[in-house]
C-alpha positions in Angstrom: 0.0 0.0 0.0 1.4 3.1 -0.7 1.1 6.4 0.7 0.6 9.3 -1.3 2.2 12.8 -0.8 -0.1 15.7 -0.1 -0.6 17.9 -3.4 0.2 21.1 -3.7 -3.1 22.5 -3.1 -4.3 20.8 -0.5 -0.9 21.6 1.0 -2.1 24.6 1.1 -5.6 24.3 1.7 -3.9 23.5 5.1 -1.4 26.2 5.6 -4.6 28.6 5.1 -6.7 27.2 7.4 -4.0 27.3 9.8 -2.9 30.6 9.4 -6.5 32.4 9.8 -7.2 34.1 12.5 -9.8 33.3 15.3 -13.1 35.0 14.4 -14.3 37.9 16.4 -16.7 37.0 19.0 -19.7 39.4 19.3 -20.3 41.3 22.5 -23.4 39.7 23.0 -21.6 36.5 22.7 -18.9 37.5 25.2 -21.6 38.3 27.9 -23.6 35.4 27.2 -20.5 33.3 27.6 -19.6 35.6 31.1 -23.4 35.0 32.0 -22.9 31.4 32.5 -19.8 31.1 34.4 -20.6 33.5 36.7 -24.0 33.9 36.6 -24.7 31.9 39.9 -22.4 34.1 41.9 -24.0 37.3 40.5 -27.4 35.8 41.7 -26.0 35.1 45.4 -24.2 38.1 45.8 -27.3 40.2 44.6 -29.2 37.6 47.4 -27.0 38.0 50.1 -27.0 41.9 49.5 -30.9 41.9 49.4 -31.0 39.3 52.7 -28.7 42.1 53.9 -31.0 44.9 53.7 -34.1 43.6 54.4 -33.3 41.0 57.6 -31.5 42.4 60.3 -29.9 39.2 61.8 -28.7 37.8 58.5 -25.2 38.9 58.8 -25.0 38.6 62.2 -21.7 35.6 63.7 -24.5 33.6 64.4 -26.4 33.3 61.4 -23.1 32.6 59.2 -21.5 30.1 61.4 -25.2 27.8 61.7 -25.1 28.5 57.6 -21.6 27.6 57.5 -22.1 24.3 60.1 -25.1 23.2 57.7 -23.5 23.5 54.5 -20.3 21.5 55.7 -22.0 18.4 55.3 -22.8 18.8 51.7 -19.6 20.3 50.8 -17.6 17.2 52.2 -20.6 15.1 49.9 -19.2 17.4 47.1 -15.8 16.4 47.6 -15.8 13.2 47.3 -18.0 12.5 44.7 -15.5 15.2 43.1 -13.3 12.3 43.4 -15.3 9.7 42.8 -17.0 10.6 39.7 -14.0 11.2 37.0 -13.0 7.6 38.6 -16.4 6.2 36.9 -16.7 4.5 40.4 -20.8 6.3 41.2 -21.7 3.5 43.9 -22.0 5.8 46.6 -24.0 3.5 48.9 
């Protein structure tokens, strides 16, 4: 079987398609694509503010160490099936 050697235009074909640059992504693209990674954390912070202003015992010691004490459980839950997971090992009984 033989190999045959790339011809002068598709040689090229290639060169061009490498060379071109990256097209220009539209603003609305750009916000869209900032929207959802940080879209969640623009949602709690604008929760927390509003909590903020209209409870006066939300940001009180208290309140954030009982939030922080419940959410430890589900963060340690979070980190290992973090671990779990990309292992394809999802038997979490």
């Amino acid at each position: 079987m033989e190999l045959k050697k790339p011809t002068g235009e598709s040689a090229n074909e290639t060169a061009t398609s490498q060379e071109q640059a990256p097209a220009q992504v539209s603003l609305r693209q750009r916000v869209y694509l900032l929207w959802q990674e940080l879209g969640m954390v623009v949602v709690l912070i604008v929760l927390c503010i509003f909590m903020a202003l209209f409870a006066p015992y939300f940001l009180t010691l208290s309140n954030l160490v009982n939030v922080a004490q419940q959410s430890s459980i589900n963060a340690i839950l979070a980190a290992g099936m973090l671990l779990l997971i990309p292992k394809r090992k999802d038997d979490l009984c």
